[in-house]
Each structure stands twice: as structure tokens, then as C-alpha cells.
PDB file with one MODEL, atoms N, CA, C and O in Angstrom:
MODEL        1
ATOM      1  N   UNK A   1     -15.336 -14.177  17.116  1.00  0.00           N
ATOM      2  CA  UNK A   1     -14.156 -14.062  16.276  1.00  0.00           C
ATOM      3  C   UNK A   1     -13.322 -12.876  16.744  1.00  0.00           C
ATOM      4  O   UNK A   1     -13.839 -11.829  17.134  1.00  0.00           O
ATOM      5  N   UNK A   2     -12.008 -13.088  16.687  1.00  0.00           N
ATOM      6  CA  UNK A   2     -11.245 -11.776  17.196  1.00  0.00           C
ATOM      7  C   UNK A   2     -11.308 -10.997  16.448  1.00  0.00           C
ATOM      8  O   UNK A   2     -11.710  -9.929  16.908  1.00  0.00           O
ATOM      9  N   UNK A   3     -11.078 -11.001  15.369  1.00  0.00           N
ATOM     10  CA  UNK A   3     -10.741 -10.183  14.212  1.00  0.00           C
ATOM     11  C   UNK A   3      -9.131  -9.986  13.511  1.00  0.00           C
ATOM     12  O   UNK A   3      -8.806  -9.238  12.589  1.00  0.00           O
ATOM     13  N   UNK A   4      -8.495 -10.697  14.103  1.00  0.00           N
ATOM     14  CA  UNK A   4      -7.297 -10.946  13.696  1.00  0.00           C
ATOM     15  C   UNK A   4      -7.211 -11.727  12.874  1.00  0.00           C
ATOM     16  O   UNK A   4      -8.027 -12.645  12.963  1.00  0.00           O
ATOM     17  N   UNK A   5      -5.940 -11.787  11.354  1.00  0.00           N
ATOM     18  CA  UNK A   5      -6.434 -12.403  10.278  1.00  0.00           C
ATOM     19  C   UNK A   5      -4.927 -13.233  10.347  1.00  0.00           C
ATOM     20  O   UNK A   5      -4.206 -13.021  11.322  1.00  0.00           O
ATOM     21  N   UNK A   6      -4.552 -14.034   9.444  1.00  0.00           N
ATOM     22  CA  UNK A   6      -3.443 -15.355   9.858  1.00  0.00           C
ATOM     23  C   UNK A   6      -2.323 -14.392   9.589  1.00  0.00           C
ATOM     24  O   UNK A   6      -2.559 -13.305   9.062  1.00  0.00           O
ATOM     25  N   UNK A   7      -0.931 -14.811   9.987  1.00  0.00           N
ATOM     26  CA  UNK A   7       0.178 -14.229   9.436  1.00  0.00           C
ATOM     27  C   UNK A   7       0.660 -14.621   7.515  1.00  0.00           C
ATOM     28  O   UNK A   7       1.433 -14.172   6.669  1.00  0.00           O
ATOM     29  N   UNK A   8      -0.385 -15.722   7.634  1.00  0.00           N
ATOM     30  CA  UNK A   8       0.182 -15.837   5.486  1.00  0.00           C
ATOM     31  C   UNK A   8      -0.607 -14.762   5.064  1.00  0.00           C
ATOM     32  O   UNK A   8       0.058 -13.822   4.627  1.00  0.00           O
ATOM     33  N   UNK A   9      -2.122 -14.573   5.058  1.00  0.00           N
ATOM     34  CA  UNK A   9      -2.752 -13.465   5.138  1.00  0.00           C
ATOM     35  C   UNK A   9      -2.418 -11.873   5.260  1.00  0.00           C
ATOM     36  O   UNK A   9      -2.902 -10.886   4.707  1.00  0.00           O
ATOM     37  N   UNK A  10      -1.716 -11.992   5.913  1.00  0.00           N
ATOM     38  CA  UNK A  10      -1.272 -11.058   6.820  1.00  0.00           C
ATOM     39  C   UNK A  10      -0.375 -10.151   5.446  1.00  0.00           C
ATOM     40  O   UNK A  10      -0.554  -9.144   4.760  1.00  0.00           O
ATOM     41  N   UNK A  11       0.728 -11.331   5.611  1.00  0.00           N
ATOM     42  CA  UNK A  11       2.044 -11.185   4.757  1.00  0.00           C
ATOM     43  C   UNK A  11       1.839 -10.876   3.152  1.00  0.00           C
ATOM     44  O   UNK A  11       2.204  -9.958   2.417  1.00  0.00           O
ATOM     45  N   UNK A  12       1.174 -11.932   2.986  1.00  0.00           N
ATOM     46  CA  UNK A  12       0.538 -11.695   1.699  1.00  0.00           C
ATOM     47  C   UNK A  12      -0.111 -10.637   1.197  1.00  0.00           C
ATOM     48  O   UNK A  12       0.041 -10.513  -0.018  1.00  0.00           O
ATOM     49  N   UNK A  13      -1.044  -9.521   1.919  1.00  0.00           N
ATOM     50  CA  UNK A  13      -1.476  -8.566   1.418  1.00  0.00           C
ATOM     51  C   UNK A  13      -0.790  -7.354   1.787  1.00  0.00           C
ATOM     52  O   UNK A  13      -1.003  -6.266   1.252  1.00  0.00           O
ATOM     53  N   UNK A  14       0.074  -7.572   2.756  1.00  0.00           N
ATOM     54  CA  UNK A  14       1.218  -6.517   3.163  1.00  0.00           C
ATOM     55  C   UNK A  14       2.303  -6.320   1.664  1.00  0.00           C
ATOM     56  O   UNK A  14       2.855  -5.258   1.377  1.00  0.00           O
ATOM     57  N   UNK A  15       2.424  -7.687   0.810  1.00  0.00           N
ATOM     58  CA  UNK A  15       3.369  -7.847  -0.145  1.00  0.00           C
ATOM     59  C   UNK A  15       2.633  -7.355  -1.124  1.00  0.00           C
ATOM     60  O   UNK A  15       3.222  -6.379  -1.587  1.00  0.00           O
ATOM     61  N   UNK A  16       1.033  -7.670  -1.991  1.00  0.00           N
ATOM     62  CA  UNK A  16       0.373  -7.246  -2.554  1.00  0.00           C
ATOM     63  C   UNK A  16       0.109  -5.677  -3.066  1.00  0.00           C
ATOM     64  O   UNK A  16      -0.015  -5.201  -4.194  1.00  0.00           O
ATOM     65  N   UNK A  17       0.073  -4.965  -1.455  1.00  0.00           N
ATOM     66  CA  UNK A  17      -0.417  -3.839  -1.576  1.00  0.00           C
ATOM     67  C   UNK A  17       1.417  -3.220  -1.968  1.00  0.00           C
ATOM     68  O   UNK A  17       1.691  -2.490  -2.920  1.00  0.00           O
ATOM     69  N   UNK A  18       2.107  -3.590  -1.271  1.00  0.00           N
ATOM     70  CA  UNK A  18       3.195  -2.526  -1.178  1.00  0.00           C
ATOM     71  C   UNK A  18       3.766  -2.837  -3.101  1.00  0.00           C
ATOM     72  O   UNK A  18       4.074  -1.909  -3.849  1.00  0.00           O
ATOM     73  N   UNK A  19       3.775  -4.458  -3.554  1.00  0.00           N
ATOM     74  CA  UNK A  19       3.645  -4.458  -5.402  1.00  0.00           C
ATOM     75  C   UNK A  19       2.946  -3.571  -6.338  1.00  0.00           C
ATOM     76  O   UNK A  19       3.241  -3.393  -7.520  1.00  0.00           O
ATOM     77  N   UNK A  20       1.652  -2.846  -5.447  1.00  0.00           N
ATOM     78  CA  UNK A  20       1.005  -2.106  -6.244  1.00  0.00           C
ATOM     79  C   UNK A  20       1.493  -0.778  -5.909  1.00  0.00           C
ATOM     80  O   UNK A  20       1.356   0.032  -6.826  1.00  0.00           O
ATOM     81  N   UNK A  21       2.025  -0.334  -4.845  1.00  0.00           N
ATOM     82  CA  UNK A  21       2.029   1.008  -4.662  1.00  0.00           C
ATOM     83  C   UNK A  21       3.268   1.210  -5.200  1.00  0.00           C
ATOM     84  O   UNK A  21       3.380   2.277  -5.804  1.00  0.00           O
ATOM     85  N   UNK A  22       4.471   0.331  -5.155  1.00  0.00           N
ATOM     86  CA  UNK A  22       6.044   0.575  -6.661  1.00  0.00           C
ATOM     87  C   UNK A  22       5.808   0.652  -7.598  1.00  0.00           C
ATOM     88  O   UNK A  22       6.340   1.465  -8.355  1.00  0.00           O
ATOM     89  N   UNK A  23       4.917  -0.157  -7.930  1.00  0.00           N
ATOM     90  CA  UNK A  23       4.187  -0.003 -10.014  1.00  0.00           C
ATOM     91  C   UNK A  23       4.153   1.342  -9.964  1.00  0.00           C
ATOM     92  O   UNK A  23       5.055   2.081 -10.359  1.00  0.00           O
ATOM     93  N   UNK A  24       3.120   1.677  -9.481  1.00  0.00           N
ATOM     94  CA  UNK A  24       2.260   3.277  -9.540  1.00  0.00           C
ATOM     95  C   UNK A  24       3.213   4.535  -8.907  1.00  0.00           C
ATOM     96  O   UNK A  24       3.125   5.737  -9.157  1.00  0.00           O
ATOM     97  N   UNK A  25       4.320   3.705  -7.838  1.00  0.00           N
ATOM     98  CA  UNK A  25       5.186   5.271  -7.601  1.00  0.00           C
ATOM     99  C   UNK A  25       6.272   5.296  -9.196  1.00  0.00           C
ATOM    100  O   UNK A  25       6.683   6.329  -9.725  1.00  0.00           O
ATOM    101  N   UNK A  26       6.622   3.416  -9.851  1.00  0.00           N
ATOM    102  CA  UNK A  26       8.008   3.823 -10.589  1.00  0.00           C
ATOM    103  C   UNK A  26       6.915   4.458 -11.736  1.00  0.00           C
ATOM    104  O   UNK A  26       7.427   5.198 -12.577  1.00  0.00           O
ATOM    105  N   UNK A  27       5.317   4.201 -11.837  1.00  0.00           N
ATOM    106  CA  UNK A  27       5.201   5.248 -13.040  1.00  0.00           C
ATOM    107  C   UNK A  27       4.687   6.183 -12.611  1.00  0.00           C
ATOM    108  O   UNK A  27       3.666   6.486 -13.229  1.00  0.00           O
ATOM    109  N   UNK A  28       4.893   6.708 -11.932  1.00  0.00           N
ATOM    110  CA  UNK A  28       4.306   8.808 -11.713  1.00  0.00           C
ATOM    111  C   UNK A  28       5.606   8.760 -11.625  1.00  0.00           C
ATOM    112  O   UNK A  28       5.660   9.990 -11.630  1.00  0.00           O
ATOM    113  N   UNK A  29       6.880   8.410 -11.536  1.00  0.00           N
ATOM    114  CA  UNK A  29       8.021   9.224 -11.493  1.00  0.00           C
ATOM    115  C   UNK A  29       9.028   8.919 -12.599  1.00  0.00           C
ATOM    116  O   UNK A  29      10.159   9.403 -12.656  1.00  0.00           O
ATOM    117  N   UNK A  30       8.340   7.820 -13.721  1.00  0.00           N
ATOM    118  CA  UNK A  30       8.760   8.064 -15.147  1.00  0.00           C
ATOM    119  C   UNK A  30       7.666   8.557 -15.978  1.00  0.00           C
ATOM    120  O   UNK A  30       7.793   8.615 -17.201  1.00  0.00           O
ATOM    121  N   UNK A  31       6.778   8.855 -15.478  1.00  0.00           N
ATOM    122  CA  UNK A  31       5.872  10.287 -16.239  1.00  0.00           C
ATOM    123  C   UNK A  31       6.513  11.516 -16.120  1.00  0.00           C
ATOM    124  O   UNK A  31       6.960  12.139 -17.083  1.00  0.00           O
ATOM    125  N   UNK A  32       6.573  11.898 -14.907  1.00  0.00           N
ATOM    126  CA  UNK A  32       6.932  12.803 -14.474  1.00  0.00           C
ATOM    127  C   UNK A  32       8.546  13.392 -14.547  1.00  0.00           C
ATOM    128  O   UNK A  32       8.788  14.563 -14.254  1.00  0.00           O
ATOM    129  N   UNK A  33       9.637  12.414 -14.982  1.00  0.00           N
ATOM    130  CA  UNK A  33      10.880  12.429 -15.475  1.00  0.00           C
ATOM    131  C   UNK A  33      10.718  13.082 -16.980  1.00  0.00           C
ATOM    132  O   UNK A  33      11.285  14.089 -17.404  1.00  0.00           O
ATOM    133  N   UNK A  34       9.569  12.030 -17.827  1.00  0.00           N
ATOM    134  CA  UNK A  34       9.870  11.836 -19.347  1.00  0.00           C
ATOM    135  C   UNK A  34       9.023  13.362 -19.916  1.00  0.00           C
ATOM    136  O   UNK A  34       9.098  13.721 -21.092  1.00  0.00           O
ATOM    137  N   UNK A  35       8.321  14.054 -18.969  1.00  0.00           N
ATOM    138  CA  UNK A  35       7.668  15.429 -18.734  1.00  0.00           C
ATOM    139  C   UNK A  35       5.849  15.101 -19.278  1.00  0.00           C
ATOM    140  O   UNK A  35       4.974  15.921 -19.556  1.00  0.00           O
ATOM    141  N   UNK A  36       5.806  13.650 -19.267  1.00  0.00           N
ATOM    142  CA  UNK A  36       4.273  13.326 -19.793  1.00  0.00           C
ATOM    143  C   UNK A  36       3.365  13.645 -18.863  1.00  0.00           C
ATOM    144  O   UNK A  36       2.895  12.639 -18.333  1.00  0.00           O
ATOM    145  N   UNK A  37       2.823  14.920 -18.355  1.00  0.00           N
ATOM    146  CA  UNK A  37       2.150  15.375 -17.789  1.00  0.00           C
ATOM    147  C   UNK A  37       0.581  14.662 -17.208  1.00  0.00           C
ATOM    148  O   UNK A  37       0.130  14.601 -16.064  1.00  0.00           O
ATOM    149  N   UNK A  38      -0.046  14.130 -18.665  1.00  0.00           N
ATOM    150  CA  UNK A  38      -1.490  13.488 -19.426  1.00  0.00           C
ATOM    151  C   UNK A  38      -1.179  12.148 -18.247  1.00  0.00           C
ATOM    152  O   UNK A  38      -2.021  11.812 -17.414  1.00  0.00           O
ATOM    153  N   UNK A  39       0.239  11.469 -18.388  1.00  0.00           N
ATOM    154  CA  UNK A  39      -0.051  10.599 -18.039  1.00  0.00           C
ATOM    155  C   UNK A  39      -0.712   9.271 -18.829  1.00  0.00           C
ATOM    156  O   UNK A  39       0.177   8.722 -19.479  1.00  0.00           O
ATOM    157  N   UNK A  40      -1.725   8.740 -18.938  1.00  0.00           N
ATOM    158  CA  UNK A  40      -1.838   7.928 -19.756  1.00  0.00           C
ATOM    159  C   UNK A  40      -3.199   7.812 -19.310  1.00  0.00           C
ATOM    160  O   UNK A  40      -3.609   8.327 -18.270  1.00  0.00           O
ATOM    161  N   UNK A  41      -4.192   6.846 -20.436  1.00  0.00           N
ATOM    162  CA  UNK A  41      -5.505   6.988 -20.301  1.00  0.00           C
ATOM    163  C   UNK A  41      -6.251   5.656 -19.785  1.00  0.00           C
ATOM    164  O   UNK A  41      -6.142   4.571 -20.355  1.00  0.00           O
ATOM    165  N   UNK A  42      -6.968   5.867 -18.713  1.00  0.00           N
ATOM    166  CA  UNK A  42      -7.849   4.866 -18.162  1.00  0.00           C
ATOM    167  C   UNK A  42      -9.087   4.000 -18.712  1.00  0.00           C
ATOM    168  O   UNK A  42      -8.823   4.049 -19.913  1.00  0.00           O
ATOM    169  N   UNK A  43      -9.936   3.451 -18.647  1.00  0.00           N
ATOM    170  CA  UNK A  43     -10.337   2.717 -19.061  1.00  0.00           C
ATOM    171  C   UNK A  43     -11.418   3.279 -20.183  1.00  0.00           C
ATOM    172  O   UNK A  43     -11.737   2.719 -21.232  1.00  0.00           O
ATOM    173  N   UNK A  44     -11.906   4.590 -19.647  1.00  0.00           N
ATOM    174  CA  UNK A  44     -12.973   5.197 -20.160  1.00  0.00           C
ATOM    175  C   UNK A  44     -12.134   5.800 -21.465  1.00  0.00           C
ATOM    176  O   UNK A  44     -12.580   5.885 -22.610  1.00  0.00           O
ATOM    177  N   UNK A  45     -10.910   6.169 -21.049  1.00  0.00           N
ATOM    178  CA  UNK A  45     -10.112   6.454 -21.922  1.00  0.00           C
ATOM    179  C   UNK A  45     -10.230   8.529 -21.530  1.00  0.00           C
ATOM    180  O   UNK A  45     -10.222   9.486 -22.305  1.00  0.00           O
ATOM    181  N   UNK A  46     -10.289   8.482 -20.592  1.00  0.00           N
ATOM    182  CA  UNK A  46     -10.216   9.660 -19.619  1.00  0.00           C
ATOM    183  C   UNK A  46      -8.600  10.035 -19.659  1.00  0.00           C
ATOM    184  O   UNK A  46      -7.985   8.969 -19.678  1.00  0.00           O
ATOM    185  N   UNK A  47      -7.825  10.994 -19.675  1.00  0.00           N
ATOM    186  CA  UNK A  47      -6.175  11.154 -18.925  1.00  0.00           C
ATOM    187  C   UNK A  47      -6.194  11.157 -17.651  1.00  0.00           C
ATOM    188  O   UNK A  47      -6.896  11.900 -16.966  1.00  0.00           O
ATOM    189  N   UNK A  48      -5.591  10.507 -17.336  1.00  0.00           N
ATOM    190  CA  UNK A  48      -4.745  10.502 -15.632  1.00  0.00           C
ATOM    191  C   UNK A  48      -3.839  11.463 -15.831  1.00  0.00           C
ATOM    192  O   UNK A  48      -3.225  11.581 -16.891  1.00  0.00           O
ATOM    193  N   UNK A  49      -3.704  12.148 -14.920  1.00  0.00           N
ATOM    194  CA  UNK A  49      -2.427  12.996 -15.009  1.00  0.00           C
ATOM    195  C   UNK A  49      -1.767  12.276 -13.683  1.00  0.00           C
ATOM    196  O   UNK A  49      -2.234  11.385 -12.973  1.00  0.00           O
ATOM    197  N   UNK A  50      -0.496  12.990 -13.601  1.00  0.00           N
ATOM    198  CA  UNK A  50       0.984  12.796 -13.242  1.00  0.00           C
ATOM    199  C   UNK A  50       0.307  12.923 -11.448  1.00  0.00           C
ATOM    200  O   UNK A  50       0.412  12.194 -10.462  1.00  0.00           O
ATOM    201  N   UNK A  51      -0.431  14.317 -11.736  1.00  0.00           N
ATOM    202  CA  UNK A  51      -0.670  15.053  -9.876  1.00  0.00           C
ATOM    203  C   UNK A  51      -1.320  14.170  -9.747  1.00  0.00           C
ATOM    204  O   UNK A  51      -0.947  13.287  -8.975  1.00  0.00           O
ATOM    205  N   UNK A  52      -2.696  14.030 -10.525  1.00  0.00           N
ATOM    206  CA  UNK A  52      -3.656  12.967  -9.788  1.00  0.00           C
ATOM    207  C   UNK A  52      -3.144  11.581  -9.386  1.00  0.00           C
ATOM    208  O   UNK A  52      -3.548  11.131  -8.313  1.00  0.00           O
ATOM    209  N   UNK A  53      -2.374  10.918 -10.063  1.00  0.00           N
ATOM    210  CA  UNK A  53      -1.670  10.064  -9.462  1.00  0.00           C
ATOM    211  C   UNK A  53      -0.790   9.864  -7.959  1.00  0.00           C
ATOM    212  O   UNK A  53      -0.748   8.886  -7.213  1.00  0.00           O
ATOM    213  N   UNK A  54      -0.157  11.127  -7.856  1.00  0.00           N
ATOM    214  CA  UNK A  54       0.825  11.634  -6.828  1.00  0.00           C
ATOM    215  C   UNK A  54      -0.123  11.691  -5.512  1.00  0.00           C
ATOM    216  O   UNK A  54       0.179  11.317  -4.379  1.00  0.00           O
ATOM    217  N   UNK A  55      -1.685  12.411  -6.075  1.00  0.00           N
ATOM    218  CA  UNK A  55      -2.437  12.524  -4.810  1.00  0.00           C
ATOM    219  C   UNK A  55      -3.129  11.378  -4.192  1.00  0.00           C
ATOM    220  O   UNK A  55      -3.726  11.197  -3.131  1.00  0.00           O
ATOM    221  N   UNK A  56      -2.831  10.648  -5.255  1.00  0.00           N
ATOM    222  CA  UNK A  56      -3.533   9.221  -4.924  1.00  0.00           C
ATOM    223  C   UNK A  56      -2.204   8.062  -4.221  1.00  0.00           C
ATOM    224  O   UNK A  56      -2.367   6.905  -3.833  1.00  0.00           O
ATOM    225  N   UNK A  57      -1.333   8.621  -4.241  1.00  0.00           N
ATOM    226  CA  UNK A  57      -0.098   7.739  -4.067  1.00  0.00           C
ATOM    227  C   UNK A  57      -0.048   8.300  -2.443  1.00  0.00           C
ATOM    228  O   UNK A  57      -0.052   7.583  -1.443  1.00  0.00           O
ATOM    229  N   UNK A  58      -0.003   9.733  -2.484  1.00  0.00           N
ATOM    230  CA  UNK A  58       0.536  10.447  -1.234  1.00  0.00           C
ATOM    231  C   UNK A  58      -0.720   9.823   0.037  1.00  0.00           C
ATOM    232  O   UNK A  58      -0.327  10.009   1.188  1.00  0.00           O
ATOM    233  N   UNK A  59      -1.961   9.215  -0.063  1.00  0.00           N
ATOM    234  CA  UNK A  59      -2.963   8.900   0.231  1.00  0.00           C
ATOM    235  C   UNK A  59      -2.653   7.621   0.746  1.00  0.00           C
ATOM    236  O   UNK A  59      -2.541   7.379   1.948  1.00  0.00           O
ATOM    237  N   UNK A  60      -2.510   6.771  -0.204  1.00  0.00           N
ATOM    238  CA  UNK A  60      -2.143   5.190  -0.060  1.00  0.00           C
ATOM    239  C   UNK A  60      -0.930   5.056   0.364  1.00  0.00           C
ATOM    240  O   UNK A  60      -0.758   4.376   1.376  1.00  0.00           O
ATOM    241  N   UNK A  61      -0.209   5.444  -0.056  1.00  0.00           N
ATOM    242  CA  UNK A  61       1.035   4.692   0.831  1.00  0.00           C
ATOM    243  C   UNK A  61       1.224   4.937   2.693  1.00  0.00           C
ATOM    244  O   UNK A  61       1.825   4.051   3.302  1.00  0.00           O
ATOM    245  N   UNK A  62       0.705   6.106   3.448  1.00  0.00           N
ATOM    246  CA  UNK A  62       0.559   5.895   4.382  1.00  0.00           C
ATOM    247  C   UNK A  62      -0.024   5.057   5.187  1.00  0.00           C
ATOM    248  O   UNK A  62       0.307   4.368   6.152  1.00  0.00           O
ATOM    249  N   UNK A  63      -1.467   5.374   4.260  1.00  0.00           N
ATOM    250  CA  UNK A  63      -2.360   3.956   4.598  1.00  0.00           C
ATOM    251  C   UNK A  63      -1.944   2.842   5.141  1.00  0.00           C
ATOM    252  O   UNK A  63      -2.145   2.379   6.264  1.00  0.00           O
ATOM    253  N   UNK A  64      -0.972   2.203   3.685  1.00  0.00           N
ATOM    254  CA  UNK A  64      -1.076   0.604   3.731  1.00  0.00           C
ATOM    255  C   UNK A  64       0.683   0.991   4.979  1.00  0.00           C
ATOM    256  O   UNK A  64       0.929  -0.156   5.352  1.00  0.00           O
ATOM    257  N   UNK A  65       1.339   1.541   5.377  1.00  0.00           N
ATOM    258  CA  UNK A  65       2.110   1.677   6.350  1.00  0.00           C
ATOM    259  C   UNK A  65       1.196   1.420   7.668  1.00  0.00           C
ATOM    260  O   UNK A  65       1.367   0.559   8.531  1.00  0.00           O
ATOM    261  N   UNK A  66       0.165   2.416   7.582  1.00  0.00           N
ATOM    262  CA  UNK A  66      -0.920   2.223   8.847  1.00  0.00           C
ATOM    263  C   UNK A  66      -0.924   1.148   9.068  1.00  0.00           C
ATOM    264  O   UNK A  66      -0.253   0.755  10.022  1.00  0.00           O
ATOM    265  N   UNK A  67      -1.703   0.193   8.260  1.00  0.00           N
ATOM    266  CA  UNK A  67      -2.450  -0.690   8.276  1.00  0.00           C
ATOM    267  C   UNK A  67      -1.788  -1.904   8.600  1.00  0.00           C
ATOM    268  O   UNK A  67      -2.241  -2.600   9.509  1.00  0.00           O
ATOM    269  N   UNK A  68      -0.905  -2.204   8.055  1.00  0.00           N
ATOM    270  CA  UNK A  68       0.257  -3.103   8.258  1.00  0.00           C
ATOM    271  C   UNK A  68       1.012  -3.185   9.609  1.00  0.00           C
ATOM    272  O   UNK A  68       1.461  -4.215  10.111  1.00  0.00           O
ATOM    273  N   UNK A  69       1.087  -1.753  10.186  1.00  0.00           N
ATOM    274  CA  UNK A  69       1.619  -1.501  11.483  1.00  0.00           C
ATOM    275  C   UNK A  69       0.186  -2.038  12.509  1.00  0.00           C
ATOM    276  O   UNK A  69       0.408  -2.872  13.387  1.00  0.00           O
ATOM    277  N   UNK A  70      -0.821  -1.656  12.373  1.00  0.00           N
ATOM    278  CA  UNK A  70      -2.211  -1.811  13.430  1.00  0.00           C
ATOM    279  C   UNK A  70      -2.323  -3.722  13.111  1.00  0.00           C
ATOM    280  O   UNK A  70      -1.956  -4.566  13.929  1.00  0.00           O
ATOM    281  N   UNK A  71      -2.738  -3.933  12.151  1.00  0.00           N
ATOM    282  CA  UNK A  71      -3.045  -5.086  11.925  1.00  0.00           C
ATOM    283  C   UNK A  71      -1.632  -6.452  11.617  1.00  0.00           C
ATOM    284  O   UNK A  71      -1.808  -7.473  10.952  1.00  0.00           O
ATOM    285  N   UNK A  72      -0.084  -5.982  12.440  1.00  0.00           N
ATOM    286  CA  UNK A  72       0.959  -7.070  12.375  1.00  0.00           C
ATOM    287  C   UNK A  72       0.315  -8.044  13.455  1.00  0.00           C
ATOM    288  O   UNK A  72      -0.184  -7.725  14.534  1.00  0.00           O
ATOM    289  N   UNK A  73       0.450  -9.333  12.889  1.00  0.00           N
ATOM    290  CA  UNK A  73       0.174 -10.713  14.106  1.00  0.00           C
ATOM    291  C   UNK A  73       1.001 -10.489  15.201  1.00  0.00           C
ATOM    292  O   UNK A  73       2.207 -10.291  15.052  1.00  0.00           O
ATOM    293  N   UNK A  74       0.361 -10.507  16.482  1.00  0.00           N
ATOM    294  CA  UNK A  74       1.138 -10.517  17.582  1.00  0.00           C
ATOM    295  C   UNK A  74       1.484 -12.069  17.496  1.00  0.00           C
ATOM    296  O   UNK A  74       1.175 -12.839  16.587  1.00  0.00           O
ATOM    297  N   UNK A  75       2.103 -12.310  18.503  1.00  0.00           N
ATOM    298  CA  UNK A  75       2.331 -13.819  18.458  1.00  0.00           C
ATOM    299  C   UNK A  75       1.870 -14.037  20.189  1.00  0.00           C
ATOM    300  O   UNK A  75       1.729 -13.195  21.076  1.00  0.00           O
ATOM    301  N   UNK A  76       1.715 -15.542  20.205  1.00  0.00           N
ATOM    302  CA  UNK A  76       0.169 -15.564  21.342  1.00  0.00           C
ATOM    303  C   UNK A  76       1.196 -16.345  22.377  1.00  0.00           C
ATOM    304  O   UNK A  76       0.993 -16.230  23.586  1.00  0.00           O
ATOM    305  N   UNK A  77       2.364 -17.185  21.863  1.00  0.00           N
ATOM    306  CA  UNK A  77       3.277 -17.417  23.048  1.00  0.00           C
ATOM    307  C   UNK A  77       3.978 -16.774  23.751  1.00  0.00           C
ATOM    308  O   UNK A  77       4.905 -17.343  24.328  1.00  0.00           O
ATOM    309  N   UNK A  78       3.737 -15.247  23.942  1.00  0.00           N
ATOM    310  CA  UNK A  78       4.257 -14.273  24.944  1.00  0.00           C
ATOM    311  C   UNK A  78       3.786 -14.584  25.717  1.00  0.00           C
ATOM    312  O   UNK A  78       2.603 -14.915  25.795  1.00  0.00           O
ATOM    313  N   UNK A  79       5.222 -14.552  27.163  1.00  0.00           N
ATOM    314  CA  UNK A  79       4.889 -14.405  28.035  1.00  0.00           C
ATOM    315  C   UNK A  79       5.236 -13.126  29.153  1.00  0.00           C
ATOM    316  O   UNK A  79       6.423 -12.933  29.416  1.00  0.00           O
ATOM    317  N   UNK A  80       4.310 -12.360  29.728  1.00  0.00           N
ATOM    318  CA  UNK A  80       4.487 -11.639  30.183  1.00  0.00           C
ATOM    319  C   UNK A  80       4.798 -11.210  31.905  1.00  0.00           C
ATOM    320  O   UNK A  80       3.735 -11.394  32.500  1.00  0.00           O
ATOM    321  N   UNK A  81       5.368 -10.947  32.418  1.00  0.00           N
ATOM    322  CA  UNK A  81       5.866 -10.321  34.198  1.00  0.00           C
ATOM    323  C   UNK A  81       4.408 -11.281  34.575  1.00  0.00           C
ATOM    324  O   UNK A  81       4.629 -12.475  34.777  1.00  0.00           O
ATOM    325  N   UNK A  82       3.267 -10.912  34.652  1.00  0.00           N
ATOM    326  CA  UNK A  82       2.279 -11.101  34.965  1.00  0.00           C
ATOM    327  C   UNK A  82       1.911 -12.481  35.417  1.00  0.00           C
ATOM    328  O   UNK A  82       1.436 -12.827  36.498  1.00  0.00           O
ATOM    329  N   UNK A  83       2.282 -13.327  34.184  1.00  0.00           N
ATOM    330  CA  UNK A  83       1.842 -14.649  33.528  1.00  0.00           C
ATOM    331  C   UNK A  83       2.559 -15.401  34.257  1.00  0.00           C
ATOM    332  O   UNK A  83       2.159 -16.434  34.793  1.00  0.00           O
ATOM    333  N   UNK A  84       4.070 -14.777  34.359  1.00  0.00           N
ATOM    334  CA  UNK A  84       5.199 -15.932  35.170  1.00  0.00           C
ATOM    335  C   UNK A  84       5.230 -15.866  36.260  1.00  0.00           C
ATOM    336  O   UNK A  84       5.969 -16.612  36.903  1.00  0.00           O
TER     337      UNK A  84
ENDMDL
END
């Protein structure tokens, strides 16, 4: 197996991830507008704050830039100097 995954695949979790990382930037930056520091509470019912969010944002969003850039489908009908 190459390890290369399809372009719907591809596209699809490129669209996925980048849906989740706007949710989570438009709310750390209407927390952080409205001055709600706490943030809001997780499942345990713990506070998130505003930073911890930010550090978790500043983390992921390069990432899924990485990732998206390493793992774009080449396309296999290139032809190259070589080939012709």
C-alpha cells in the first residue's frame, strides 16, 4: 500500500478539520471580546479558559496546514522531462 489516501478523503478531512478549527477560533475570540475569561465548562464541568484554548488553537492550526500541505494528492498523470 502506498499510503496515500483518495482526493474525496483527502478533501473531506482537509474541510472537517479546518470547520473545527473556525468554531473554536470564532469562540476564543468571542470569549475573549465579551472579557469571559472561564470560558465555558467541559464535560467534567471543569472551566476552559480563553488561553487554554488559544494554546490549543496556536498548536492545531499549523498542524492541520502541515498536514494538508504533506499529505495533498499528487496527481499520477504527470508527465515529466524524463518520461517524454
Amino acid at each position: 500500500m502506498s499510503g496515500r489516501i483518495s482526493k474525496g478523503w483527502y478533501w473531506t478531512s482537509v474541510l472537517l478539520g479546518a470547520l473545527f478549527l473556525i468554531q473554536y477560533w470564532i469562540e476564543f475570540l468571542s470569549n475573549l471580546e465579551s472579557g469571559n475569561i472561564a470560558g465555558y465548562k467541559n464535560y467534567w464541568g471543569a472551566d476552559v479558559g480563553v488561553y487554554l484554548l488559544l494554546a490549543v488553537l496556536l498548536i492545531l492550526t499549523p498542524t492541520l496546514f502541515y498536514f494538508a500541505w504533506k499529505h495533498f494528492p499528487k496527481s499520477k498523470n504527470k508527465v515529466t522531462k524524463d518520461e517524454s
